[in-house]
Every structure is written in C-alpha cells, then in structure tokens.
N, C-alpha and C positions, 0 to 999 in steps of 0.2 A: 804672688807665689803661694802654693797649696805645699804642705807636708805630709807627707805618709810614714807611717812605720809597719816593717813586715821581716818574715824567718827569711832569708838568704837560703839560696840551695844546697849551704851547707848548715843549718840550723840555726844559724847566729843572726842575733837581732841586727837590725840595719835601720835606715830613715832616709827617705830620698825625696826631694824636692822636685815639685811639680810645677813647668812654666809654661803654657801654650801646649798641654797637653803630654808631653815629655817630661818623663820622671826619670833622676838623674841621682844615685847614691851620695848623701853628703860625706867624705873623707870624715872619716875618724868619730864619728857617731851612734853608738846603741840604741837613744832614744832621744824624743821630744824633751824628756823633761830633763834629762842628762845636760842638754843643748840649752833651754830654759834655764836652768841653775848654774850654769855657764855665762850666759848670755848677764842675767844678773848681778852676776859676780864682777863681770869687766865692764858693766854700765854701759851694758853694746845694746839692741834689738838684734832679735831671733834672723831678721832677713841678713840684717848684718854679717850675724856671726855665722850664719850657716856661708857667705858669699865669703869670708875669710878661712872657712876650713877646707873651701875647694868643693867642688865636682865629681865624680868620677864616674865608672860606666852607666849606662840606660838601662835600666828595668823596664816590664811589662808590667802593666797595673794588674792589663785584665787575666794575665797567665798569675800572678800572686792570685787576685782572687780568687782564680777560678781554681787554684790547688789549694785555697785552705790557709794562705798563709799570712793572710793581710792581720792587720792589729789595730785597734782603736788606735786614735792618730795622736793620744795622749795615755799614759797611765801611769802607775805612781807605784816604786819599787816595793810599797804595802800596800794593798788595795783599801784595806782602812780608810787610810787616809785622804783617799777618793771621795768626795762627795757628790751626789747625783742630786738636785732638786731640780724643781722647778717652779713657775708660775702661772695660774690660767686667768680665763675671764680678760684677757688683753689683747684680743685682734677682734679689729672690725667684722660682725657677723658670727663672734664664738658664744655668743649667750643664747643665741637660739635652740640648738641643739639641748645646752647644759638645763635652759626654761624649760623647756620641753619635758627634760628628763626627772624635772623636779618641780612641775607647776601644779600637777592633781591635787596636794594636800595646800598647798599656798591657796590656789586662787578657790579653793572650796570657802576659805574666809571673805567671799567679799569681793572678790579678784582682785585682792591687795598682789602686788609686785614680790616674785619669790626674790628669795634670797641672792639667787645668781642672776638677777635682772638686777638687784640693788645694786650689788660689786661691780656690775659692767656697768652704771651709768656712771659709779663713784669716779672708773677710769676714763671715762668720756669725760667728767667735768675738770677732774684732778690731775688723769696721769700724762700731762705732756706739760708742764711748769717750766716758768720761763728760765731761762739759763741761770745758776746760782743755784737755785729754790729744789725743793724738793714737795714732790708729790705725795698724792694720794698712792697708801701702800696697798699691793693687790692681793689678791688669792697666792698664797705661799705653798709647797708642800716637800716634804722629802720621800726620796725615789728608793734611795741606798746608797751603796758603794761601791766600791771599785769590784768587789768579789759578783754585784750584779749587772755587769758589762757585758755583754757579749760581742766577741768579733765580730765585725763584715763578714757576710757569708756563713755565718755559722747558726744553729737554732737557735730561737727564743725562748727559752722555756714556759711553759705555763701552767702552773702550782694543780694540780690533782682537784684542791677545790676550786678552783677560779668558776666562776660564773659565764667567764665571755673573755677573749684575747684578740684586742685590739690594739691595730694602730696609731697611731697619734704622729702625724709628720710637723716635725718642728725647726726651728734654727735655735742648738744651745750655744752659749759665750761659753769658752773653756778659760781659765784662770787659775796663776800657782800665785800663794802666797808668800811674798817676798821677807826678807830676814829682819824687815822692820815693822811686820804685819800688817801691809798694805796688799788688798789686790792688783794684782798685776795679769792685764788680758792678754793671752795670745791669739787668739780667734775668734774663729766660728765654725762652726762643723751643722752638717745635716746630723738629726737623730729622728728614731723613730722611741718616743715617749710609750712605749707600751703599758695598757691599761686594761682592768676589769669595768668594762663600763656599767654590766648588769649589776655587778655588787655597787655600786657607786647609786643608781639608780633606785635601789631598793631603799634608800633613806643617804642624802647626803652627806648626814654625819657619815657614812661610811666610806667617805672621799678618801681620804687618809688608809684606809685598807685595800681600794683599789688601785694604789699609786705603788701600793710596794709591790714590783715587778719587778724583770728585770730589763734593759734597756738596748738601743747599738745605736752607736753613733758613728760616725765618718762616711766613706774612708778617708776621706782629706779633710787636714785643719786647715784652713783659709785665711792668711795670717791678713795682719789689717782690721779697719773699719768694715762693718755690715753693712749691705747696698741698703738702702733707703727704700728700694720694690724689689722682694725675692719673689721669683714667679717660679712655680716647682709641679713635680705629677706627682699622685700618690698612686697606687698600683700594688693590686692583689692577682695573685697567680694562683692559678689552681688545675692542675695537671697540663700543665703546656700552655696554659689559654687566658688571658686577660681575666677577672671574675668581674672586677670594677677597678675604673680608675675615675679619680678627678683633678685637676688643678690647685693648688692649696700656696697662698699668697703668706707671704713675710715680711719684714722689716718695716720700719718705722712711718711711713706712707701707708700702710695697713693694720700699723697698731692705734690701740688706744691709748698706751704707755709709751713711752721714751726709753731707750737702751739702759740710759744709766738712770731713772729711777726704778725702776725694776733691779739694777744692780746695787743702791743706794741701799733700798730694803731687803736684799741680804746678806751682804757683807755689813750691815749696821751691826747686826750680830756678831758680838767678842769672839764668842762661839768659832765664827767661820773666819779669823783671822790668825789661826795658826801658821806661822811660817813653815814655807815648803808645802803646805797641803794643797792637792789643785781640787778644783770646780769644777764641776760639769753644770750649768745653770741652763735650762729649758726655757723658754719663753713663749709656749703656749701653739695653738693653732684653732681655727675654722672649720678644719676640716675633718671629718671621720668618717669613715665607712659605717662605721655602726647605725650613725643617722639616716642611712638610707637603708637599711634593715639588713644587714650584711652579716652572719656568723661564721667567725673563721672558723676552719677546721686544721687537724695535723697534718701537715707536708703544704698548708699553703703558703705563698712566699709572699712577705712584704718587698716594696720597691717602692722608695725617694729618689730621686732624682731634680735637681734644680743646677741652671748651665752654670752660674758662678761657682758651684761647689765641687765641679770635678766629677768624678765616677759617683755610680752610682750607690743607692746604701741598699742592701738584699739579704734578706735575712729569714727561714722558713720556719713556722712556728711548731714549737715540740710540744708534748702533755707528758707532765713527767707522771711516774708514777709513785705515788706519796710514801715514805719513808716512816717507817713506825717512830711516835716520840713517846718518849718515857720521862717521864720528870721524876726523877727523885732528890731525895736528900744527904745532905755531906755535914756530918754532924761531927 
C-alpha cells in the first residue's frame, strides 16, 4: 500500500491510499502524520489504522497532479520540524563520478586515493555488518527542512548564485519520532536530492553548500520494507523532448551500506531524536546527469520514476531571482 496526500476540489487537505494502482480517500484523514500520531498512539501500524478508518471514494492521481494539487506524502504541521538530510558515497558505482569531480588536486600527490574513493572503500569493507553490529559510518550532510520541500509537480528553485541545478534521483526512508524518542519508519518515497554540483566541484569542502537546496519527494509513501533491487529512470525534459535519460539502481543489492546502519548513524544523534519530529533521510545515488555533461536550464523538468513507487516524481526547475540581504543590528 502507497499513500498520497493532496487539496480536495474543495480545498481541504485529504490522503488516499494507493493499492494496485487505485487511490481511494482514507475516511476521516488530513494528513500522514495526523494518521502517524494516531497510529502511535493506539500501538496500531499505519496500514492498520488507515484499513480501520475505511475507504471512501476514488481519486485521479494523475488529474491531482496535473492541477497542482498533489502534496509531499509527509510533512509536519511546522516545517521546522522537518528534517531533510542525507547520505552519499553508498551505491555501487557512486565514487566514480564524485573521484572524478575531485581527483586533479588528490592524485597530483602521487596518485594517492582522494578522499571520496577513501569513504567508498570504508563502505565496501564496513557498511553491510553482520546483524547486531553496526558499521562503518558514511558521508552524512544536511539538506534543510520542511520550508525546503517542494511539491510534486511544482518548481525547484534554484538560488540566483547556484553554480549548476542538478538532479540527484534517490530512495529517502521517511520517519516520525515517537513520544519515547525512538525512530519510527513509515516508508520510502522517490526523492529528487537536488544539488549544485559545480559549487561542490570547486573544492569539496564546499559539499556542505552545495547540499543546501531545496528538495521533492513522493508522490507516494510506500509503506513497508524497501525492495532489495529498485530499478528506476531518471529523466530531463526540455521543451517537449527527452534531453537525457538513464536507469539509476537502489536498495540494498546495490548498496554498499545496509538500510539500517545508514539509519543507525543518524538517529545516533540526540539531536534527531525529538519526539514528533519526522525524517526525510536520502540515501544517496549513481546516477547524475551532470556526469555526462548535462546543464540544466529554467523550465526543464526532472522525472523519477521507479514501478514499486507508484507515479511519477516531476518537478520543473526555477532560478529565483536573489532578494537584497541586509544584515543589521538590534542593540
């Protein structure tokens, strides 16, 4: 069962479950997490509680998208309280690109091994630890919050200075922190990790300011366990027409990491153990356009797509135009 949340033809928020293609209004529902803190509260699962509030009419996915109305398939009544990270360096084949993008001043020493060829053998040797154990921890970063979400279907912004606005197709784990400050999963959603890979490029320490973007995930949360082979397209549109696309693999058969020590190292963090707070946790990809020399421009449109997740994720990229800052002081 996949979940969606979207405005209703009369405005009002809604959430309809999705089963063999048919998405069906859950009775008496606003939101995911409404449902979630719900669900917690009477020591049910989500599949549960939503099969105990009932059914009701059939929605159109693709008529919500296609008016603007669909809604990340989670968010959090403060967006605050939203967390966006993620994790790289952890699929089979993702050090190439990132060596690449950062081997000129490494291998000028000697051809000693850069820094992101280090962290991806760490994960080859470390991150899949036998049941019990916990692994080698990986490349961490933070994205934002919930205020940097964008819907399904709607633009992506990208900041006035950005150097480059890339996509990143991933599989994130979505998770609300329960009243006894444990996490607690509800999924997995498609997201498109949006990135400045040129600012990134220009000195890795600059990793960390090409992350802060903003982000789209869903449209379906995919309640459950994560397949073990996601097999997915990634896809850029530009005036009507394919620009490029390629295939971009997931889950644990194509990681170098394990689900949960990936999740082990960040919720180790007290930090990310606020109750009630949910997750958006990324877990990395192989694939990028930008590796095969691809610069997006404005009004082209990303497209994910992968069959276990339901519709597709579509999202057209914007350049805002930068906003005067003035810094003063309050004495």
């Amino acid at each position: 069962m996949n979940l969606i949340q979207f405005f209703d033809l009369n405005g009002d928020r809604a959430v309809a479950a999705v089963d063999g293609g048919v998405a069906r209004v859950v009775n008496g529902a606003a939101s995911v997490y409404e449902l979630t803190i719900a669900a917690l509260s009477s020591h049910t699962g989500l599949a549960a509680l939503v099969a105990d509030r009932g059914l009701g009419e059939t929605v159109d996915r693709a008529v919500i998208l296609a008016e603007g109305r669909m809604l990340a398939p989670v968010d959090h009544p403060d967006p605050a309280h939203l967390y966006v990270t993620g994790t790289g360096l952890t699929h089979l084949g993702s050090a190439a690109t990132r060596d690449a993008m950062h081997a000129s001043t490494a291998k000028q020493a000697g051809g000693t091994l850069t820094d992101s060829m280090k962290m991806f053998q760490m994960g080859l040797e470390g991150g899949k630890p036998a049941d019990g154990h916990r692994g080698v921890q990986p490349e961490w970063f933070y994205k934002g919050n919930g205020y940097s979400v964008v819907n399904p279907g709607h633009p992506i912004p990208s900041p006035s200075f950005a150097l480059d606005a890339g996509e990143e197709p991933e599989i994130a784990g979505i998770y609300v922190i329960d009243q006894n400050g444990q996490p607690r999963r509800l999924g997995f959603a498609l997201a498109n990790e949006f990135s400045d890979h040129v600012t990134e490029r220009v000195n890795y320490l600059f990793l960390a300011h090409s992350k802060l973007r903003a982000c789209a995930f869903g449209p379906e949360l995919r309640l459950g366990d994560l397949p073990a082979n996601v097999e997915g397209m990634s896809r850029i549109w530009r005036d009507g027409e394919v620009l490029w696309e390629k295939p971009f693999l997931s889950g644990e058969d194509n990681m170098s990491h394990t689900i949960a020590n990936l999740e082990y190292h960040h919720f180790k963090y007290e930090l990310f153990r606020n109750p009630g707070d949910v997750h958006v946790h990324c877990f990395g990809t192989a694939t990028l356009s930008f590796a095969d020399g691809i610069s997006t421009r404005p009004d082209d449109i990303f497209e994910l797509e992968a069959s276990q997740f339901g519709a597709a994720l579509r999202n057209p990229v914007r350049t805002e135009t930068e906003h005067p800052l003035i810094i003063g002081n309050v004495y």
